[in-house]
C-alpha positions in Angstrom: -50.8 36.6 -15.1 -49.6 39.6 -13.0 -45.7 39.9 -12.4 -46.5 39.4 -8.5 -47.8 36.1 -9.6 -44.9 35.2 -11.8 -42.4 35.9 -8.7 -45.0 33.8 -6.3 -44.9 30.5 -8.8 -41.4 30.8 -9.3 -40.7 31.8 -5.6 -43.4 28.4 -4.9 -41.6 26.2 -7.4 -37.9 27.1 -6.0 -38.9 26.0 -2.5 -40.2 22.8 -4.0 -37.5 22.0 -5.5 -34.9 22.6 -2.3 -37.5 20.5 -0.4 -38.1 17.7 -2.8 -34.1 17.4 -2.9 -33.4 17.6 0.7 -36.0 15.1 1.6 -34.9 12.6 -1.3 -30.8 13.3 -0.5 -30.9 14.4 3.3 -33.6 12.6 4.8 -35.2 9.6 3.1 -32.0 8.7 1.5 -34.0 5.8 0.0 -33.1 1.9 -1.0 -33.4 0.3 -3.9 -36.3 -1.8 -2.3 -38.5 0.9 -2.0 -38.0 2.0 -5.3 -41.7 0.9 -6.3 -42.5 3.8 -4.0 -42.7 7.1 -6.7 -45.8 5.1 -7.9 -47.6 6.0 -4.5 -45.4 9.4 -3.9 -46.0 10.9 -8.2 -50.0 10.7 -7.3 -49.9 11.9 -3.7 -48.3 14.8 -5.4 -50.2 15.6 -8.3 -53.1 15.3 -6.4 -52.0 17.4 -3.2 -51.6 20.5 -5.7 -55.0 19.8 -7.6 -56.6 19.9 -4.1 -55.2 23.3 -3.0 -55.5 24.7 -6.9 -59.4 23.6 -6.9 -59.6 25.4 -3.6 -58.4 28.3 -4.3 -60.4 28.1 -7.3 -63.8 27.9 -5.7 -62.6 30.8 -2.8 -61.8 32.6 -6.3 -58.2 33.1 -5.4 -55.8 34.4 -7.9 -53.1 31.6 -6.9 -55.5 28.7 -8.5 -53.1 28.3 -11.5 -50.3 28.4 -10.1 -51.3 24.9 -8.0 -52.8 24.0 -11.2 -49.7 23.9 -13.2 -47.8 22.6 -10.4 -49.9 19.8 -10.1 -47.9 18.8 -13.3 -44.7 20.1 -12.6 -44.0 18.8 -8.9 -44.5 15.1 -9.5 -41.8 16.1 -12.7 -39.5 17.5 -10.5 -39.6 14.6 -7.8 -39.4 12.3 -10.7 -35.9 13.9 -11.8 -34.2 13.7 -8.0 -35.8 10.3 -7.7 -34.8 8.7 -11.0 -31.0 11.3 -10.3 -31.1 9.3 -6.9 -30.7 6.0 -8.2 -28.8 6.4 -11.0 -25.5 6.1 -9.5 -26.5 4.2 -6.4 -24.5 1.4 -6.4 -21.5 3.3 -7.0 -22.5 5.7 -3.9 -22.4 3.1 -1.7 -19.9 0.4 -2.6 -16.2 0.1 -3.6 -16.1 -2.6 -6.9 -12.9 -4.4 -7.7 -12.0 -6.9 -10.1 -8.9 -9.0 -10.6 -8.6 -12.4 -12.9 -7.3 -15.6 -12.5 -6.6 -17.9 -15.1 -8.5 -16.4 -17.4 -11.8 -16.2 -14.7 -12.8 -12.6 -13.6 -13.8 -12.1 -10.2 -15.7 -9.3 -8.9 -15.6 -7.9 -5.3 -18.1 -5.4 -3.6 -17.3 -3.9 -0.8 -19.9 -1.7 1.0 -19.3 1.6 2.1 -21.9 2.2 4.5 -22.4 -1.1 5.9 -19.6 -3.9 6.9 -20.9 -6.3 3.8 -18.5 -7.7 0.4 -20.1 -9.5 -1.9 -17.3 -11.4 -4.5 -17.9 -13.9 -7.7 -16.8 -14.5 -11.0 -18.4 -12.2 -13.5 -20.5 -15.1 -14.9 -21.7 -15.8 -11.2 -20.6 -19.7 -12.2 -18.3 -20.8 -9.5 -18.0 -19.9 -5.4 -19.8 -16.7 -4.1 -19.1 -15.1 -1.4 -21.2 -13.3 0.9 -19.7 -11.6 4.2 -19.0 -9.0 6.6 -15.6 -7.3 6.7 -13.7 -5.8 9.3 -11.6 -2.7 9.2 -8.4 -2.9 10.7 -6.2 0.5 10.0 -5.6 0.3 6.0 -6.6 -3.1 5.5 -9.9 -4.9 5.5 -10.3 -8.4 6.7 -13.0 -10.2 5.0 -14.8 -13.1 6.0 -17.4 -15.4 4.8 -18.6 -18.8 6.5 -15.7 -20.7 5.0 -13.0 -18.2 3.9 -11.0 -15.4 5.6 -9.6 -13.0 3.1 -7.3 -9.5 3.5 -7.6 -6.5 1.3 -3.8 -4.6 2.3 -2.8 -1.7 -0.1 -5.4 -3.3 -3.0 -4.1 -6.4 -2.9 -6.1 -9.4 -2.2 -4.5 -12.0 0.2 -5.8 -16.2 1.1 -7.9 -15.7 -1.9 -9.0 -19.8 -1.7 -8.8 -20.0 -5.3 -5.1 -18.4 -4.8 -3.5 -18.2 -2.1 -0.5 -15.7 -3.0 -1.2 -12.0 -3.4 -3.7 -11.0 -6.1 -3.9 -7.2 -7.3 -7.3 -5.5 -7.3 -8.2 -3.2 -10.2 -10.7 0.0 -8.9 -13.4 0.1 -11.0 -14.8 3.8 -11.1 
């Protein structure tokens, strides 16, 4: 390969990359229920770049390899920001707590992009509940269908379990 080839797959593979990233982190910004999704999106690509390669093979185009080789390499690179995307999920989009009474550990899960908390015992063996919250200046009220709860300066208040102020420990 010619250096003005070189610069064209490299200039080709940095605007993949931007675009693969932006559309994953800026646009799609997909859920965890789609995940099942690379399965159709890994062979749409590889095959995209085979097409145009195998055309510009046959029009005897000097660019064919390049779309050869990036039939391999694109579906890597999506895989990466994909797989980077969902690593930390969770912790992108919620707020987890826990605090302990007698000897139980609870665990609270507070969303940051929607108005749900989620809150159990780590074992999931007792009460669970499963609400929408309400922001009120510094403090959250939380409420479920039996239970009205208030997050004020990480404290947990009318806890049912306990009633009297509970301290919540961040988890990072």
């Amino acid at each position: 390969m010619n250096r003005k080839r070189i610069i064209f797959g490299f200039f080709i593979l940095l605007i993949e990359i931007f675009a693969l990233r932006y559309w994953i982190y800026e646009i799609e910004k997909p859920d965890p229920s789609v995940s099942i999704g690379i399965i159709l999106i890994v062979p749409l690509l590889f095959g995209i770049n085979l097409i145009v390669g195998l055309v510009l093979y046959f029009l005897k185009k000097p660019f064919s390899k390049i779309f050869f080789l990036n039939s391999i390499i694109s579906p890597l690179i999506f895989y990466i920001f994909w797989s980077l995307w969902f690593s930390d999920y969770h912790e992108r989009n919620n707020m987890d707590f826990k605090f302990s009474i007698n000897d139980i550990v609870y665990e609270l899960s507070i969303g940051k992009n929607d108005e749900y908390f989620y809150l159990c015992d780590e074992n999931n063996n007792g009460r669970v509940y499963v609400g929408k919250y309400e922001k009120k200046g510094d403090s959250l009220i939380l409420k479920d269908s039996e239970a009205e709860m208030y997050i004020i300066n990480n404290k947990l208040f009318e806890f049912p379990e306990k009633r009297t102020e509970i301290k919540l420990i961040k988890i990072e």
